[in-house]
C-alpha positions in Angstrom: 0.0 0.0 0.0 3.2 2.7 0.9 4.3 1.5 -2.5 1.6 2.8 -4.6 1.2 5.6 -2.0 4.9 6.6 -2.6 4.4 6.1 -6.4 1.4 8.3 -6.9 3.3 11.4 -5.3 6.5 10.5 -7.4 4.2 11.3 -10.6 2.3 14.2 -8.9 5.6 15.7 -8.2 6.6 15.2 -11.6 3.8 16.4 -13.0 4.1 19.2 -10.8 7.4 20.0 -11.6 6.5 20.3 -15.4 3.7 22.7 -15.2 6.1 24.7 -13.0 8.2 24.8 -16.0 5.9 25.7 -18.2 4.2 28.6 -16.1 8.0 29.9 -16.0 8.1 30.1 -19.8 4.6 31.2 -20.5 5.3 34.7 -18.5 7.0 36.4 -21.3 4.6 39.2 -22.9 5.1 42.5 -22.0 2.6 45.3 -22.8 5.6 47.8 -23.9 7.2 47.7 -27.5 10.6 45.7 -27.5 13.8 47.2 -29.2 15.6 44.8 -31.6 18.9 46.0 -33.9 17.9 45.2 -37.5 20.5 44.7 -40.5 19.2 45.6 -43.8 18.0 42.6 -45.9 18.5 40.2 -43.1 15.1 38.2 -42.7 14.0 37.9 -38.8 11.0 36.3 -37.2 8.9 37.8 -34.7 7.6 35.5 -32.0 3.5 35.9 -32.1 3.2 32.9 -29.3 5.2 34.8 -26.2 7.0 31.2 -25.5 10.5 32.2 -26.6 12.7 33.3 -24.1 14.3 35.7 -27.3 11.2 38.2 -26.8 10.5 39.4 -29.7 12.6 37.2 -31.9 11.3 33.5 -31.9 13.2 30.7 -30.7 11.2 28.3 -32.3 9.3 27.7 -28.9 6.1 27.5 -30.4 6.7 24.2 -31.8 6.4 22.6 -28.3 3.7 24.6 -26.8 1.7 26.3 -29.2 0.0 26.1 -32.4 1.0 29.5 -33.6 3.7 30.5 -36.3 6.4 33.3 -36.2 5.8 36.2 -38.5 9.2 36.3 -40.3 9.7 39.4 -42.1 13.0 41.1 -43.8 14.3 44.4 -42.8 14.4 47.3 -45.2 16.9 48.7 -43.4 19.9 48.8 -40.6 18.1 50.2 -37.9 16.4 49.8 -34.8 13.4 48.7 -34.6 10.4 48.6 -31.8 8.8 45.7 -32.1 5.3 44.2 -30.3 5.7 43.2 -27.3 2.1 41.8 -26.6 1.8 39.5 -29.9 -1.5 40.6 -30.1 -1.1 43.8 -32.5 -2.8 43.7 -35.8 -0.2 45.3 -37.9 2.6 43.0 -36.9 5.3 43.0 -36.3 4.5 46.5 -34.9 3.0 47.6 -32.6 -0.8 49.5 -33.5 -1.1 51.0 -29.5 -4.8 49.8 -29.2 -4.1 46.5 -28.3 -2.3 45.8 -24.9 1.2 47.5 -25.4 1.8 50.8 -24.3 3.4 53.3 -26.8 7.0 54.6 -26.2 
């Protein structure tokens, strides 16, 4: 009886411990726009999950927690760029100030 006792909390724990990972990653929106150094002609993709841990470049996180895609997009210029930090813009991947980022 200890056995299965002993066994059951071993895989709660485990369990545990993996949606305490998880919460960790899933905290990385902000609501303010994110500054990212741009090289002209260099293609980049902006994370639109907020999984990576390369806010606002994707890290390909997506592809273990969410269904969404990076938008990938090529700059025009060298410059720097302010970028959505909420994912939730509609002109991506910039930030349109009626959604949940705050403007600069």
């Amino acid at each position: 009886m200890d056995l299965i006792k002993n066994l059951r909390r071993q895989r709660y724990r485990t369990k545990q411990h993996k949606l305490n990972q998880l919460l960790t990653i899933m905290n990385i929106k902000t609501n303010t726009p994110l500054a990212i150094n741009v090289i002209e002609g260099k293609q980049y993709s902006w994370c639109t999950c907020g999984f990576s841990q390369n806010m606002p470049l994707c890290d390909n996180a997506h592809r273990e927690f969410s269904t969404k895609k990076s938008f990938k997009f090529i700059a025009q210029e060298t410059t720097t760029l302010y970028l959505c930090g909420c994912s939730e813009t509609q002109t991506p991947p910039f930030c349109d100030n009626c959604n949940n980022c705050k403007s600069i």
